[in-house]
C-alpha positions as CSV (number, residue, x, y, z in Angstrom):
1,X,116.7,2.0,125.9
2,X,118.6,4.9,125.4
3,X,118.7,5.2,121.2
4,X,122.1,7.2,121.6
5,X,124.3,4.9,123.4
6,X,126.1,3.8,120.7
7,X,129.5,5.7,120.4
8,X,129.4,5.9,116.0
9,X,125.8,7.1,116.2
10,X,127.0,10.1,118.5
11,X,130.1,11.0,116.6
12,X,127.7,10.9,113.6
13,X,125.3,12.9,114.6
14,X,127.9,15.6,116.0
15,X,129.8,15.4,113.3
16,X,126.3,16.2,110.7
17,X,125.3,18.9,113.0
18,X,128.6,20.8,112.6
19,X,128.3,23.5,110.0
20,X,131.5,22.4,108.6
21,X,130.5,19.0,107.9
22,X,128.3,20.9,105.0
23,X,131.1,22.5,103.1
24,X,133.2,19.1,103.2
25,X,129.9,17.4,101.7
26,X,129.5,20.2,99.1
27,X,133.7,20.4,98.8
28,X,133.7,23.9,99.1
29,X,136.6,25.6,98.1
30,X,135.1,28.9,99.6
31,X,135.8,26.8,103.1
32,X,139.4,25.9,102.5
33,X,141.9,27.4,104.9
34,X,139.1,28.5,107.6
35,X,139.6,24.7,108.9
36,X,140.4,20.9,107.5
37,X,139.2,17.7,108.6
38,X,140.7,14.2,109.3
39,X,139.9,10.5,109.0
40,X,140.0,8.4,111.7
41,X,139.5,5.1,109.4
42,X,142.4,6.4,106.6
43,X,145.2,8.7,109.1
44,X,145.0,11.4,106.9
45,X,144.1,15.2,106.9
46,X,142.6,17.3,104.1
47,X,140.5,20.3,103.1
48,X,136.7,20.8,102.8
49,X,137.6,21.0,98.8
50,X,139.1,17.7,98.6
51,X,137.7,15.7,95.9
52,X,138.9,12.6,97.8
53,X,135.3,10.1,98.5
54,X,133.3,11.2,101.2
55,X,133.9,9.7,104.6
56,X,131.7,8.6,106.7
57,X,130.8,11.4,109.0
58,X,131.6,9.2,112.0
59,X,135.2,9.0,111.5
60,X,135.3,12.9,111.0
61,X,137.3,15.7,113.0
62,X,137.7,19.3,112.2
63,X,140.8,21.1,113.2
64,X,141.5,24.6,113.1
65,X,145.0,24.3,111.3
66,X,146.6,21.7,109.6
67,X,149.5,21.9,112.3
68,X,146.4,21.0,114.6
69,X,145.5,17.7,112.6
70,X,149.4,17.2,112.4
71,X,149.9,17.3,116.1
72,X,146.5,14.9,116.4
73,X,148.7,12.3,114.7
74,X,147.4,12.7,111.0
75,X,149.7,12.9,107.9
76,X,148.5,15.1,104.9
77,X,146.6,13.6,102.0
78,X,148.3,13.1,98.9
79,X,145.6,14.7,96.7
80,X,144.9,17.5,98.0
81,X,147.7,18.6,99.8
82,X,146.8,20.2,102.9
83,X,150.2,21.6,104.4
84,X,150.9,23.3,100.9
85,X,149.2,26.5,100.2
86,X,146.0,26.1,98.3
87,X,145.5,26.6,95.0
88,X,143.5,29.5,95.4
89,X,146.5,30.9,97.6
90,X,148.9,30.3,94.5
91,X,146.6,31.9,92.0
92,X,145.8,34.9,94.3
93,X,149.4,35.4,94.5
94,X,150.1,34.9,90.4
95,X,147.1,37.7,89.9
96,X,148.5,39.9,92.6
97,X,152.0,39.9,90.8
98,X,150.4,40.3,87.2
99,X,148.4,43.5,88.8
100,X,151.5,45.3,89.8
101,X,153.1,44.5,86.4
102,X,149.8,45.8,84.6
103,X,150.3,49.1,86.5
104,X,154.0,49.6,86.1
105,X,153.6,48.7,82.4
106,X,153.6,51.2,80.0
107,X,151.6,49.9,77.4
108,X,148.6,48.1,78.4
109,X,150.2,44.1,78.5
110,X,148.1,41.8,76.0
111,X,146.4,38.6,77.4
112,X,148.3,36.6,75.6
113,X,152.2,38.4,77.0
114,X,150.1,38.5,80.7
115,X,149.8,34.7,80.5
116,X,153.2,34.0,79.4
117,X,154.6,35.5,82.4
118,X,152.4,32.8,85.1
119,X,152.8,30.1,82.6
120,X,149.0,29.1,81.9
121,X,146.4,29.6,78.9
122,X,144.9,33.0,78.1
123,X,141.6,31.2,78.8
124,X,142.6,29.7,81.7
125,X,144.3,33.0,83.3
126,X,141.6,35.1,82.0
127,X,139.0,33.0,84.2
128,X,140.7,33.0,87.4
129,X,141.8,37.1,87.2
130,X,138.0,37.2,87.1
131,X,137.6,35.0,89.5
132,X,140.1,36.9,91.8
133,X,139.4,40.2,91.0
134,X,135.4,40.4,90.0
135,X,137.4,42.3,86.7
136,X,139.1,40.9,83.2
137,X,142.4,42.0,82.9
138,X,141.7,44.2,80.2
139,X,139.1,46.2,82.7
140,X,141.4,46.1,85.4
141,X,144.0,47.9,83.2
142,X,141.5,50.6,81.9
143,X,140.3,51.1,85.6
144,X,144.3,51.8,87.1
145,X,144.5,54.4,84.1
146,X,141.5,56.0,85.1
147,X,142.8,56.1,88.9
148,X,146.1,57.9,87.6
149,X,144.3,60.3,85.2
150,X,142.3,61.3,88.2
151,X,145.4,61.4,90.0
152,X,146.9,63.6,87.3
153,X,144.5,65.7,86.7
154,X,144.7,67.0,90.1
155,X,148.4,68.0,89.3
156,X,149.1,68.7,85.8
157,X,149.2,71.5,84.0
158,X,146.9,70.6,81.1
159,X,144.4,68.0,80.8
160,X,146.1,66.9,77.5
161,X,149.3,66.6,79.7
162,X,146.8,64.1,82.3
163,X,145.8,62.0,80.2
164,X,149.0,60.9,78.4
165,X,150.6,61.0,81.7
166,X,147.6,58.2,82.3
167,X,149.0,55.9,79.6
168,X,146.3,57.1,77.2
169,X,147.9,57.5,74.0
170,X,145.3,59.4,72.0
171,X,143.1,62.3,73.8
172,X,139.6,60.8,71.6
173,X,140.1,56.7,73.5
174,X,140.3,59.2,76.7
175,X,137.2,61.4,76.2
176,X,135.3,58.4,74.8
177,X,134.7,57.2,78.7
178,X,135.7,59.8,80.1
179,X,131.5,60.4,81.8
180,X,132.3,56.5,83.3
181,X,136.1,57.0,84.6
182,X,134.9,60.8,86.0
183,X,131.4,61.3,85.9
184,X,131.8,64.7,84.5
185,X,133.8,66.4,82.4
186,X,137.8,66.1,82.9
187,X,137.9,70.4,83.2
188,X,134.9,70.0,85.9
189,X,136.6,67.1,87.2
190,X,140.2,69.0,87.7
191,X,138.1,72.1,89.4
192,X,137.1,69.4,91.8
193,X,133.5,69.6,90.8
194,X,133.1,73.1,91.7
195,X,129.8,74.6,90.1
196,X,128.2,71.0,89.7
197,X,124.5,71.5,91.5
198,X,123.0,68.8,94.1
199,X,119.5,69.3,95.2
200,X,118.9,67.7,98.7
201,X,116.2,67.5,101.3
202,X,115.7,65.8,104.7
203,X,113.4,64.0,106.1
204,X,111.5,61.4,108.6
205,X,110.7,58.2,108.1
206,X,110.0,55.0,110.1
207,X,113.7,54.3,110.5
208,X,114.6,57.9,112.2
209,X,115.6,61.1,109.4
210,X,116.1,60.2,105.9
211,X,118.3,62.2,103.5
212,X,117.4,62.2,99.4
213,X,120.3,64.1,97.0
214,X,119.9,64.6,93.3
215,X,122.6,65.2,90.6
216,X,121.8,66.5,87.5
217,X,122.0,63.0,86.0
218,X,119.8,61.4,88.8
219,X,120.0,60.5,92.8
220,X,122.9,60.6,94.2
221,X,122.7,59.6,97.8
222,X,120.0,58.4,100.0
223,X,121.1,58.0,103.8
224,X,119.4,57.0,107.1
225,X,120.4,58.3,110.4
226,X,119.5,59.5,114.0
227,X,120.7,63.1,113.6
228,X,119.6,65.2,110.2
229,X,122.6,67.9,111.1
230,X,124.8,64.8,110.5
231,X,123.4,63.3,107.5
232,X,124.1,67.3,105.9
233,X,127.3,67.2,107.1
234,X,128.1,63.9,105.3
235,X,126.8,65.1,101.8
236,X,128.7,67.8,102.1
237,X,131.9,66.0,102.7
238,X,131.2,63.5,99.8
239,X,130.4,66.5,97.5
240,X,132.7,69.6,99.1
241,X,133.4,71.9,95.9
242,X,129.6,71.3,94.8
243,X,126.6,73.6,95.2
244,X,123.9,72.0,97.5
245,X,120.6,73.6,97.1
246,X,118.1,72.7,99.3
247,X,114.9,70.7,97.9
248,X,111.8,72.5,96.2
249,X,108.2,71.5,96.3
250,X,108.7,69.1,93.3
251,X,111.7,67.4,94.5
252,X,109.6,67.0,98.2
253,X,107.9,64.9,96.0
254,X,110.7,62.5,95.3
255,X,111.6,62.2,98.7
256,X,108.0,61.7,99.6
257,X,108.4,58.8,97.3
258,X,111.5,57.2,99.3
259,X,110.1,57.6,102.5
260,X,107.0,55.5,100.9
261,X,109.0,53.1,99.9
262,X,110.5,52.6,103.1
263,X,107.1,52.7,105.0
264,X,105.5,50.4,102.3
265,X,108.4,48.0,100.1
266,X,105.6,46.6,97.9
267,X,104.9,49.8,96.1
268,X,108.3,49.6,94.6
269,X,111.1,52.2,93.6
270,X,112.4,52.9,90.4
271,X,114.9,56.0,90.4
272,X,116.9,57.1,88.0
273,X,120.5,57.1,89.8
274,X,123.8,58.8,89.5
275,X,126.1,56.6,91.7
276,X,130.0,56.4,90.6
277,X,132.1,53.2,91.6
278,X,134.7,50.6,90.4
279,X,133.4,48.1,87.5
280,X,133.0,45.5,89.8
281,X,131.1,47.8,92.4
282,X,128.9,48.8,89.5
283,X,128.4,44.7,88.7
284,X,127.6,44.0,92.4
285,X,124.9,47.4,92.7
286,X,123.2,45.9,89.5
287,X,123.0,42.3,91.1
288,X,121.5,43.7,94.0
289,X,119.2,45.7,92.3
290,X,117.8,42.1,90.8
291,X,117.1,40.8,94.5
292,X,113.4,41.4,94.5
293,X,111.1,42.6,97.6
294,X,110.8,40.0,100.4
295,X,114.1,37.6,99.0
296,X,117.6,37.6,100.5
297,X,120.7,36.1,98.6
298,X,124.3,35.9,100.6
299,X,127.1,37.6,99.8
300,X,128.5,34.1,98.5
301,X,125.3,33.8,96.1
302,X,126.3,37.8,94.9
303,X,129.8,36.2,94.1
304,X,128.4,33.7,92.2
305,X,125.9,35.9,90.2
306,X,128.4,37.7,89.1
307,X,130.9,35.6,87.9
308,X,133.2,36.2,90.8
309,X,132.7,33.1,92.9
310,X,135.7,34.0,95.2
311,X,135.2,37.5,95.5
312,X,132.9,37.4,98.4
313,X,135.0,39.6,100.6
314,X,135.0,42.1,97.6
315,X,131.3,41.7,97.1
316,X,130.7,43.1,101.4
317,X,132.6,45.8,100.6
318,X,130.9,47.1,97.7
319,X,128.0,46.5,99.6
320,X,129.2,48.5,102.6
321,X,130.1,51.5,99.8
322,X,126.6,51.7,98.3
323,X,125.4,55.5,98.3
324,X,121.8,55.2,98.0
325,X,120.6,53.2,100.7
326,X,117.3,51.2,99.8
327,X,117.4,52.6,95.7
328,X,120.3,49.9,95.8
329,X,118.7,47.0,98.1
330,X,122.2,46.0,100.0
331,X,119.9,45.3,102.9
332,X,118.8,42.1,101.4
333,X,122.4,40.7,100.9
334,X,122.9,38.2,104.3
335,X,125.7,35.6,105.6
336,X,125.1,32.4,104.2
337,X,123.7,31.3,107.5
338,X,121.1,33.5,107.1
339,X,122.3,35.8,109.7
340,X,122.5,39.6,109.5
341,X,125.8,40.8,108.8
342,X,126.8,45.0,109.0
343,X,124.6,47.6,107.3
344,X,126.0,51.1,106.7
345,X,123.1,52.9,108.4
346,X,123.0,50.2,111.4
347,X,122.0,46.2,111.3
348,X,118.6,47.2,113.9
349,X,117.4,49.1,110.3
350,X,118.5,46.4,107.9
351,X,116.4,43.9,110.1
352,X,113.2,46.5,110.0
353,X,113.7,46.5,106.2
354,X,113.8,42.8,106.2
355,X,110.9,42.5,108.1
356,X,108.7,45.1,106.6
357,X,109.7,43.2,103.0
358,X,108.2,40.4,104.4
359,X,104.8,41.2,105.7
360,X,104.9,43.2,102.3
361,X,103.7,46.6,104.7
């Protein structure tokens, strides 16, 4: 007797087998908008977050769009409201707004005036601009003033005159982070860097030529390639009004000490690093750096580790800007289906990293 002939049994198990039918189990709000799902037994339509009762998965269809489910003869559920935009859409849109008005402001706005403006509670705004932006809104304002003082300082006269034109309204708030918003000092920074020293060698490793560059304050790009000439060039673009000095015996030694790592994971790497990004970039390179040997998390898992459950998008492209290739472990961050997503220096090395991590040679 065929076990499979009844029709409810067959929808079932279709239905189980479908990756979506996990994300309506788990109501995952990450899921909303990339499809919904409909009810034979109740007529209605809804999406993956709905916190509506479970169905049975027999009665269950996914559609790509809620015009889709529409068109299929199902009406929108009540409490979830499928053919409105979701909530994460709205609040998306509320941060968005409050961004611009941060930037055009020319005091920094409190959380309290910020709030006002969308209508909600400074705790409940101040959780969903972290949510949408991997940043508070009070580091979100002090990251736009250090984008126009690096803007200004490339026109202004004086740097006094950049950093008020910033929105800074003392020079000492300015030069108290001024290493984190420039990495150097604002005079170096308006020379463009010019006379700051990088030490760099090349070199072959498993995965073709490997390239190791060294600030003063600690390494500042490691890169994988096919063609050494290219890997120079590169550097040399990143860091054009710097000196590049090519590696002596001792710093041979730290590269030998990259390439081992690459041949052999277990022995570990522990470098002291000199690698420049947004706040969030800096929160994602830290998570990454927790991911030990051998282990994978997704990109959603990232999210979640660092407070920014949304923020996956944002979390692959901090990823993809990552300077120093294996010092920073982006290779171990995968899809949530376990799949390889892209790698800066090429997926077909990401999945020898992964693999050499896992034999532990």
């Amino acid at each position: 007797m065929n076990m499979m002939s009844n029709p409810k049994e067959i929808r079932a198990l279709q239905t189980v087998s479908d990756p979506r039918w996990a994300a309506v189990a788990a109501r995952d709000r990450a899921a909303d908008g990339r499809f919904f799902y409909s009810v034979r037994s109740t007529g209605v339509y809804c999406r993956p977050s709905c916190g509506a009762r479970q169905p049975r998965p027999e009665n269950v269809a996914f559609h790509a769009s809620a015009a889709d489910a529409e068109r299929a003869g199902f009406r929108p559920c009540r409490r979830c409201r499928p053919d409105q935009p979701a909530r994460s859409e709205q609040q998306a849109a509320q941060v968005a707004a409050l961004c611009r008005y941060i930037e055009q402001a020319e005091e920094t706005p409190t959380l309290g005036a910020l709030a006002g403006r969308v209508g909600l509670s400074t705790f409940h705004l101040h959780r969903i601009f972290k949510e949408v932006t991997g940043l508070t809104p009070r580091a979100w304002a002090a990251a736009h003033r250090d984008r126009r003082v690096r803007e200004a300082l490339a026109r202004s006269g004086t740097v006094t005159d950049a950093i008020y034109e910033a929105g800074y309204n003392s020079n000492g708030r300015f030069y108290a982070r001024a290493d984190e918003a420039l990495g150097m000092t604002p005079a170096r920074f308006r020379a463009g860097g010019a006379d700051a020293q990088i030490r760099f060698a090349i070199g072959q490793c498993a995965l073709g030529a490997i390239l190791v560059a060294q600030s003063e304050r600690g390494v500042c790009a490691i890169a994988l390639g096919d063609d050494p000439d290219a890997l120079a060039r590169e550097l040399q673009d990143r860091f054009p009004r710097a000196r590049l000095i090519g590696g002596d015996a001792e710093f041979e030694q730290l590269v030998a000490r990259v390439v081992g790592f690459v041949e052999a994971p277990g022995v570990g790497l522990d470098l002291p690093l000199d690698v420049r990004g947004t706040a969030f970039q800096r929160r994602v390179w830290q998570a990454l750096r927790e991911i030990p040997p051998g282990s994978t998390a997704s990109y959603a898992e990232i999210a979640q580790r660092i407070g920014s459950p949304t923020s996956v998008r944002a979390v692959a492209q901090a990823c993809g800007a990552n300077p120093v290739a294996v010092a920073i472990p982006c290779h171990r961050v995968v899809r949530s289906d376990g799949a390889l997503s892209g790698y800066r220096w090429g997926v077909e090395r990401k999945r020898a990293l992964l693999a050499r991590e896992a034999t532990g040679r």
